[in-house]
Every structure is written in C-alpha cells, then in structure tokens.
C-alpha positions in Angstrom: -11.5 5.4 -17.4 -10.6 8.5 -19.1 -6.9 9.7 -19.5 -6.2 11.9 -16.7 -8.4 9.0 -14.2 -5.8 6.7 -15.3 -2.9 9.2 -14.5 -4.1 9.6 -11.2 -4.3 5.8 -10.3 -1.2 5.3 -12.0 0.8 8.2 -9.4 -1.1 7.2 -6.7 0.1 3.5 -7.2 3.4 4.2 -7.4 3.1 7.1 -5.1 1.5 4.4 -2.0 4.5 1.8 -2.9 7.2 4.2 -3.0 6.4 5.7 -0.1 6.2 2.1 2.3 10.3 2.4 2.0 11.1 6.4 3.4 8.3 5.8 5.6 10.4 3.7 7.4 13.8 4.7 7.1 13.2 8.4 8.2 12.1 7.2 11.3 14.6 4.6 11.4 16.6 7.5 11.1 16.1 9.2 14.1 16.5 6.1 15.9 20.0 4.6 14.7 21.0 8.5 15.6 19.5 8.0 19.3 21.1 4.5 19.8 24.5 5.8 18.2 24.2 8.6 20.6 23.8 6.5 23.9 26.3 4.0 22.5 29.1 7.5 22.6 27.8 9.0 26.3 27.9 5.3 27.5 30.3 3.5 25.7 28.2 0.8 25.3 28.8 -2.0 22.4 25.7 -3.2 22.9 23.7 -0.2 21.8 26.7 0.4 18.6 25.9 -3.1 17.2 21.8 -2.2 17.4 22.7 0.9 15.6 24.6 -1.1 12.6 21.9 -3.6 12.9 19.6 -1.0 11.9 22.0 0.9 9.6 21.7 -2.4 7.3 17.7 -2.5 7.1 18.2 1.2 6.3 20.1 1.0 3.8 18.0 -1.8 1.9 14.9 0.4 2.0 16.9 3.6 1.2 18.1 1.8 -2.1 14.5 0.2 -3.0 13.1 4.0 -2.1 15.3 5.3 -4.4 14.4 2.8 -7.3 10.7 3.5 -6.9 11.0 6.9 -6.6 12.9 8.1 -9.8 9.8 7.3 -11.5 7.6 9.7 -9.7 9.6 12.6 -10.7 9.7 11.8 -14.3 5.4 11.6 -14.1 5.5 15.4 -13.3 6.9 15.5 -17.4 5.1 12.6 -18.4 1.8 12.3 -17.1 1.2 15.7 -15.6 3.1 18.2 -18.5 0.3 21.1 -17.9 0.4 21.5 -13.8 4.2 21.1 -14.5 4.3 24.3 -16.9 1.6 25.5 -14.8 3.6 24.8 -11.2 6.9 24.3 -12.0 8.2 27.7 -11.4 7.6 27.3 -8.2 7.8 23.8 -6.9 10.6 22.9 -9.6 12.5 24.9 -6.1 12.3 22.2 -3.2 12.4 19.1 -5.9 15.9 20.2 -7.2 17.0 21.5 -3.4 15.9 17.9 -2.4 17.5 15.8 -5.1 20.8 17.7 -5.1 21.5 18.4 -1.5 19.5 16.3 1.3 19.2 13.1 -0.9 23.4 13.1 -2.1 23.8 14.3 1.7 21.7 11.6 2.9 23.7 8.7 0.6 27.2 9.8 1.1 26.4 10.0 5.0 24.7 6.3 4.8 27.7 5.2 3.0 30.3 7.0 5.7 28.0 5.1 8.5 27.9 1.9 7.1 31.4 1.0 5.5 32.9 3.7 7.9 33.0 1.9 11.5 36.3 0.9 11.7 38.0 3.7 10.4 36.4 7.0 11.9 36.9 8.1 15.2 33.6 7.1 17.6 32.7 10.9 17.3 32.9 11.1 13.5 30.9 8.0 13.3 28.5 9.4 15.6 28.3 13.0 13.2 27.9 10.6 10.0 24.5 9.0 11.8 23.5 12.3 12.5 23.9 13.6 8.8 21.8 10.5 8.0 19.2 11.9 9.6 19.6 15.5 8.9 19.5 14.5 5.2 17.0 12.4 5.5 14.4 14.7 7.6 15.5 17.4 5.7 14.8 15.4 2.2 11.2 15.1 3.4 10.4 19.1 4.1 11.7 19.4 0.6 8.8 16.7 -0.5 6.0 18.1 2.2 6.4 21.8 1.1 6.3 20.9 -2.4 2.8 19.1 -1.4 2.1 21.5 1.1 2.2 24.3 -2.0 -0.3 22.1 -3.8 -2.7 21.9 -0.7 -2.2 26.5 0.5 -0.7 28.0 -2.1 1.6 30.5 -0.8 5.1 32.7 -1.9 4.4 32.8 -5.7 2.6 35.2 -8.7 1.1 34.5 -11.6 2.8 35.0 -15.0 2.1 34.9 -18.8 3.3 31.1 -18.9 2.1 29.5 -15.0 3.0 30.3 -11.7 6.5 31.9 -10.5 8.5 32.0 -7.2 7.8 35.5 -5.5 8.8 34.6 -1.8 11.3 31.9 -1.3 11.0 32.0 2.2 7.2 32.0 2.5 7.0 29.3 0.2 9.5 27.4 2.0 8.1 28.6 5.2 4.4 27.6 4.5 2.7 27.4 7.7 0.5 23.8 6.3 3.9 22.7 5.6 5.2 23.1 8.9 2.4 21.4 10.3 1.8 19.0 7.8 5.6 17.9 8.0 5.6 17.5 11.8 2.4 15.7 11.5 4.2 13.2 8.7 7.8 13.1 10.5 5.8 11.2 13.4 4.2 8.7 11.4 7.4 7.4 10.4 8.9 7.0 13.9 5.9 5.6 15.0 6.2 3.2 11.8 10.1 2.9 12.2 9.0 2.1 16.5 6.8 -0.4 15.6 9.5 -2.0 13.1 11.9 -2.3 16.0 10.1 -3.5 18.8 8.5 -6.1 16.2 11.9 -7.4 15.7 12.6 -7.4 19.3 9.6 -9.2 19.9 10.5 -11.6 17.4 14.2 -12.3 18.6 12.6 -12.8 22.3 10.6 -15.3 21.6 12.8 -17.2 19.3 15.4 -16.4 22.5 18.1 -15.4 19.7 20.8 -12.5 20.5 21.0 -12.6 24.0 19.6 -8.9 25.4 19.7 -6.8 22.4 16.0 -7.7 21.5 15.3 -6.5 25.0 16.9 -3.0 23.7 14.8 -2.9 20.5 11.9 -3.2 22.6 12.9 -0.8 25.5 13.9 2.1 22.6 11.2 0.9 20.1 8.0 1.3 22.8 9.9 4.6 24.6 10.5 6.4 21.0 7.0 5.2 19.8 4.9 5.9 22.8 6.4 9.9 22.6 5.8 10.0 18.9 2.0 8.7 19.1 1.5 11.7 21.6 2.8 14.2 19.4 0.9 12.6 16.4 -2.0 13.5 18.2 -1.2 16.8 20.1 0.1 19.1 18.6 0.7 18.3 15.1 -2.6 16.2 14.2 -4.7 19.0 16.2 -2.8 22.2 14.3 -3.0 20.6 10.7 -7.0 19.8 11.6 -7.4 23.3 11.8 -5.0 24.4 8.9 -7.8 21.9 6.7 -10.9 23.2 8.4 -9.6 27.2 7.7 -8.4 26.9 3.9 -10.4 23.1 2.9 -13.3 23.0 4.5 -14.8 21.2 1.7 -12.5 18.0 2.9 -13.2 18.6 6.1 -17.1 18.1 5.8 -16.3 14.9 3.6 -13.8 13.5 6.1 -16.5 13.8 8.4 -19.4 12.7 6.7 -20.9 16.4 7.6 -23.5 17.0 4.9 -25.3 19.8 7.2 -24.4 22.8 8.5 -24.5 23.8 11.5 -22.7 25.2 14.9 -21.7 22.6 18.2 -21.2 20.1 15.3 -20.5 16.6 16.8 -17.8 13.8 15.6 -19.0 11.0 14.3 -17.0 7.7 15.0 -18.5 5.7 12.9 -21.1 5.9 9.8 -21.6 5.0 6.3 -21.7 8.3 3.9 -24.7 8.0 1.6 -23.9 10.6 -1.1 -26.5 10.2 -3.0 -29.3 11.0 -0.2 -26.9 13.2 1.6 -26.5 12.2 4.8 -24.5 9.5 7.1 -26.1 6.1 7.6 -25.7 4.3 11.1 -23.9 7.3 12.8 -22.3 7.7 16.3 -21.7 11.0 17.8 -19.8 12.6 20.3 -21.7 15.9 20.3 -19.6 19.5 20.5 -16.6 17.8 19.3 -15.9 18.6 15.8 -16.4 22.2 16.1 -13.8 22.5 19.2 -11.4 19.9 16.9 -11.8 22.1 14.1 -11.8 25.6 14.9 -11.2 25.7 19.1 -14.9 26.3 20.1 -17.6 24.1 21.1 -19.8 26.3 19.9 -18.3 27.4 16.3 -19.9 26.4 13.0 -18.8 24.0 10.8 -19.6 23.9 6.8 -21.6 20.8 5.3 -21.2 19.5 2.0 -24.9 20.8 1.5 -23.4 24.1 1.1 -20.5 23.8 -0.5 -20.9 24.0 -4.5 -20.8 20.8 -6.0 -18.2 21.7 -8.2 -16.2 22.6 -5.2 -16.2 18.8 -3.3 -14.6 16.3 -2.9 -14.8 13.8 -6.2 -14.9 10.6 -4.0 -16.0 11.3 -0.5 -16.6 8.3 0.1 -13.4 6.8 0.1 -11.8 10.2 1.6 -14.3 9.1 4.9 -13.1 5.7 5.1 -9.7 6.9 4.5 -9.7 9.4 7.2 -11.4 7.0 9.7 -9.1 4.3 8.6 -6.3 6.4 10.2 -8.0 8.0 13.1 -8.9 4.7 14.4 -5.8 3.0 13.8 -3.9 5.9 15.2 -6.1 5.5 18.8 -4.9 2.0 19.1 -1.4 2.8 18.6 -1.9 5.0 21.8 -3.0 2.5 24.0 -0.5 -0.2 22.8 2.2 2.3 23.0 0.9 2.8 26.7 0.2 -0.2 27.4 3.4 -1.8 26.4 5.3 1.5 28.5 3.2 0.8 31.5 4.5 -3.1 31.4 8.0 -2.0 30.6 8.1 0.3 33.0 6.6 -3.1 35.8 9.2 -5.0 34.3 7.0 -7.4 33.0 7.1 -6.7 29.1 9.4 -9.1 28.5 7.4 -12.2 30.0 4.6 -11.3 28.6 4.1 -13.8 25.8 0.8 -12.4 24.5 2.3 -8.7 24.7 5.3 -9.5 22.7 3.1 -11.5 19.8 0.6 -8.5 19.8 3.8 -6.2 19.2 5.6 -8.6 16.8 2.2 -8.7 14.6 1.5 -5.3 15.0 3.7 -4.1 12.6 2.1 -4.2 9.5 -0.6 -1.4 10.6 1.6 1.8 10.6 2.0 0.9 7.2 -1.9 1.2 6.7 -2.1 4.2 8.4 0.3 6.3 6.7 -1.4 5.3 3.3 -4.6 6.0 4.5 -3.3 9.4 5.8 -1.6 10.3 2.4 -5.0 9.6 0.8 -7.2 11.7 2.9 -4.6 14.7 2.2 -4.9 13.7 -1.6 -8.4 13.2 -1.6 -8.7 16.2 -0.1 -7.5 18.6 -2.2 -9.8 17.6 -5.3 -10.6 18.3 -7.6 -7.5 21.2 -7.5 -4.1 20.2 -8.6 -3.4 23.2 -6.9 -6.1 24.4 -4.8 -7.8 27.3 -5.9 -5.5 27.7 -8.8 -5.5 24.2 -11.4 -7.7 22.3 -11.2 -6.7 18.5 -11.7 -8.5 18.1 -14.9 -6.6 20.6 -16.8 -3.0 19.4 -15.2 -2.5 16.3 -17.2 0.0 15.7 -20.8 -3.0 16.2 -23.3 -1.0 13.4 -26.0 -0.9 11.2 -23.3 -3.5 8.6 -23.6 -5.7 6.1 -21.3 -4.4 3.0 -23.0 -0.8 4.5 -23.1 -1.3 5.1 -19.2 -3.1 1.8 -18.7 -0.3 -0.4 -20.2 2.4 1.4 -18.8 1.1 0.8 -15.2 0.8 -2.7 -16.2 4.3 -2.6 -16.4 5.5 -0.5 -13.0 2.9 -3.3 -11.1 5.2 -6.1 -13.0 8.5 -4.4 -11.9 7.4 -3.2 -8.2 6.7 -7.0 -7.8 10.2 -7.7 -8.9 11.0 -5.1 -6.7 9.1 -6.1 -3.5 10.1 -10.1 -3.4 13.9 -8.5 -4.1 13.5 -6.5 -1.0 11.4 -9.1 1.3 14.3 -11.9 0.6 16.9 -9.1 1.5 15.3 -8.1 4.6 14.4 -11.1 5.7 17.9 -12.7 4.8 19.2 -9.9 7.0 16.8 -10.8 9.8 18.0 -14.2 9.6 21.3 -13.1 10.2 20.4 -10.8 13.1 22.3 -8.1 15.3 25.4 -10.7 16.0 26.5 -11.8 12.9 29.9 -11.0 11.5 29.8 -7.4 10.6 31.7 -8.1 7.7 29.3 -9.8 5.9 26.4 -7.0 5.8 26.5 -5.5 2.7 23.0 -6.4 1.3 22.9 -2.5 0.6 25.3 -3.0 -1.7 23.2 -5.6 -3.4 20.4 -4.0 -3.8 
C-alpha cells in the first residue's frame, strides 16, 4: 500500500477503537442525568445508587476515550499536514472550542459527580450530572460539525494559503451537521440502552442486587425503544436526503444503484459486482428509494453509471456492506426494543428467561452498528477530504512514508491492546462489584 492508503487505515483504526468508548458514555450520559433526575422529584435512593453505578462505568470509558483520542488530533499534523494547511482555518474552530471548553467542562463536572455526593446539596449534585451531559453532547457537535464541514462544506472562503472561516455561525450551524449529529446522538443512547438493560439482564439472572436490575431494564428498554424511533424518523430520514441532495455519488453505492432511473426501488439485499456493473442476487421493494431519498415515489435517482468515475466512491463495495450492515442491524433493534416494551409493559419481562439472555447478549451489536455507520459516512465522502474542495490524495504529510505509517500502526495496535484488556478487567472488576457495593471503594476512574 502506498503512503496516504496506509494513513487512511491507520486513522480509521484508531478512529473505530477510539470511538467504542464516547459511543457509550454520551449516551450513558443522558441516562445517569434521567435517573439523577427521578432520584430528586422522587427521592428515591434506589434510582441515586443506579446513577453512581453508572457514574463509575462512565468514568472508565471517559478516561480510556481520552487516551485513545489524543492521538487522533495529533494525525491531523502528522499524517494529514496538507488538508490541515488546507482546512485548518476553518475546522482548527470546533477542535479548539471542543478541547478547551466542553471536554474540561465535561471532566471537572465528572469529577464534581463522582467524588462530590456527600458533600453537595441533592440539587447541586443533580446540576453536576447535568453538566456531564451538557459537556459531553456538546463535545460531540464540536466533533460532528468538524466532520459535517468535511462531508457540505459551508461558512468559509478560499485564501492564498487554504480555506478560512467566513461565517462562524453557518459553519457551526451546518444544516448536515444538525442532522448528522442528531442522527449520531441516538446511536449512543441506543448503545448506552442496550449497555444497561444488558447489565440488568445479567444481575436478574444471576438474582444479585435485589430490584435495581429490574430499574436498568425498565430505563434501559424505555430510553432505547424512544431513541430507535428517532434513529429512524426523523434524523436517519433527513440526513438520507441531506446525502442524496449534495452526495449522490454515495448514495448510488450505498445502494448498489448502478442505473439510473425514476421510481427507483430498495434493494434489501444483493452483492455489488463492480466490475460488470450491476447487483448480483437482488431484492426489491419497488418505489422506495426514490420516496427515501428525495420524498417522491416517482423522482429520479442517479446511478453510478452516470456519475464520472473519478467522482465515485473508491470501495463501493465495502460502503454497501457497510450501509446494509447498519440498516439491518438498526431494524432489529426496533423490534427488540418493542418487543421487550410490549413485555415490560405485560409485566412479564422479567420472567422471561429467553428475553433477558437475548437482551444480555445483545449488547455487543450497537457497537457494530455505529462502526459500520461511521464507515458508510467515511466511505462516502471519497475520494474528497473535503468534498468538492481536496481531494484525499492530495491531504496527506508528503515526508511521511508507507513503512513509517505501517510501523507506527504496528505500535498503536500493541498499545490499544494494552489498552483494551486494561479497560475489560476495570469494567468487569466494577461489574463484579455491582450497584451495592461500598461506595467508598469505586474509584477505578481514578485508576485508569
């Protein structure tokens, strides 16, 4: 592989692992502030202890998230010098507003919460698990926009040197950002859902800590089943048609779409063959893709056919397994979301042996599918760094060389392994320790 093929495998692999630990905890997030919330209205213990339960496996992903993710932003000087001379007058905006307010507000906050119980008022503790999430959901716009720039470039001009800032507030305000960001938001509370009622699940079968797993799985399956709607409707629908208005290149390759042509159907299944230029084995749902993509059954969608080669996709392929990969995972999580709501809302969730296995083994697959929908958007977008704009063969450090590349990703997959057991035996010791262990001894934050 060439230089700039190995800097792309080596930001994507550090970009996929990074990204497992915020995927959770700004979901997790939301839900610590939801259960700190009921715990104040009710004044319910119960509810305060799940809350510091999950305040703890918080606060080992948000130090392993931190760890891997310091490299990232050094690969932008690195790897990537000419998009960062090229971009960087504009996106260098949301990375600095990112590291120096949400993340520091997000740390001192976590800190307040975690160390903080016994000596705030319960309001003050409540407004420190709120901050956590504020800082943490507002951490990820910064991130999104900065990708969302990269996807519909918006709010800048072009100088002697690059790009610069021109509109602060359209850049910040970019319409695929919005979308794009609501879109990712859900992922992680459905990831962050399926966490929960996993370890719910768990704890119920093993009948350990008395009703709390009951609560994991009541606020894990409620929180979960609402985000898996809105995954679907509005923000997967709306950023659909942000891709099939300014990418329609990716949309034809997510779609296996080589010809053109109006009342396009959706294809569930297929195998792209690139080479002869059409999809292998196919299953339609006729009309469908043209009232997904642009609101009528009747409108026209682009095939790759027509689209300069020069102008596709460089591995459609994998961008249509990708894509599918997360569609079709994304479907099941519906149905076991209402599934498990329907049995919940019986009263006959928590009896249900093969129920709680299937949700205890289940979470593993959010994981999946937020990969798989980071690589479609990735995928996407080439071969632009920045679409229209750079291209991602001129974006890379030109003394940087494959073997250089190649050796040092030798060594990140070396220390993300060191990394990854680190964080299984913290989690897991954590797990052993469960909800109702002495709250004194949870500091494996600290640790790590």
């Amino acid at each position: 592989m060439d230089a700039v093929t190995w800097g792309r495998f080596q930001f994507g692999l550090l970009a996929t692992f990074h990204y497992l630990f915020p995927a959770l905890t700004m979901g997790l997030a939301l839900i610590i502030f939801i259960l700190k919330l009921i715990a104040y209205r009710r004044k319910d213990e119960a509810y305060n202890r799940a809350a510091q339960f999950w305040a703890r496996i918080f606060g080992i992903n948000f130090a392993v998230g931190v760890v891997t993710g310091i490299p990232l932003e050094f690969q932008f000087g690195t790897n990537w010098a000419q998009f960062s001379n090229f971009a960087g007058g504009v996106i260098g905006l949301t990375l600095a507003l990112e590291g120096m307010f949400a993340f520091f507000a997000e740390s001192a906050f976590l800190g307040l919460f975690l160390y903080g119980a016994k000596k705030l008022t319960p309001k003050m503790h409540l407004l420190t698990s709120f901050m956590v999430f504020a800082g943490s959901w507002l951490s990820g716009y910064f991130i999104v926009a900065t990708n969302a720039f990269m996807q519909h470039p918006v709010g800048y001009a072009q100088g002697e040197r690059g790009l610069q800032l021109a509109d602060m507030w359209g850049y910040l305000l970019n319409p695929w950002a919005i979308w794009q960001y609501l879109h990712n938001m859900m992922s992680s509370v459905i990831t962050a859902a399926f966490v929960v009622t996993a370890v719910g699940a768990f704890y119920l079968l093993a009948q350990k800590h008395g009703d709390l797993p009951k609560l994991f799985i009541r606020i894990g399956v409620t929180v979960g089943l609402i985000a898996c709607v809105l995954i679907l409707f509005p923000t997967g629908d709306q950023h659909g048609k942000m891709m099939a208005k300014y990418q329609p290149a990716a949309l034809a390759a997510m779609e296996g779409k080589f010809e053109s042509g109006d009342k396009a159907e959706l294809a569930l299944i297929g195998q792209p063959d690139v080479i002869n230029k059409r999809l292998d084995n196919p299953v339609y749902v006729p009309y469908v893709l043209s009232y997904l993509a642009y609101g009528s059954f009747g409108a026209k969608v682009k095939g790759l056919n027509d689209i300069p080669q020069d102008q596709q996709p460089d591995n459609p392929e994998l961008l249509y397994y990708a894509y599918h990969i997360m569609v079709g995972l994304g479907s099941l999580f519906i149905l076991l979301m209402l599934i498990s709501a329907l049995k919940l809302w019986k009263g006959t969730l928590f009896n249900s042996k093969a129920m709680l296995w299937i949700l205890m083994l289940a979470f593993p697959f959010p994981y999946i599918a937020t990969t798989m929908g980071w690589m479609t958007a990735e995928l996407g977008r080439q071969p632009w760094l920045v679409y229209g704009l750079q291209r991602t063969i001129h974006g890379s450090s030109p003394t940087v060389t494959a073997g250089a590349t190649a050796f040092t990703s030798l060594g990140f997959l070396g220390m993300y392994l060191v990394l990854g057991v680190l964080f299984l035996y913290l989690v897991l010791r954590q797990l052993s320790k469960g909800p109702d262990a002495p709250r004194e001894q949870h500091v494996e934050a600290r640790a790590a």
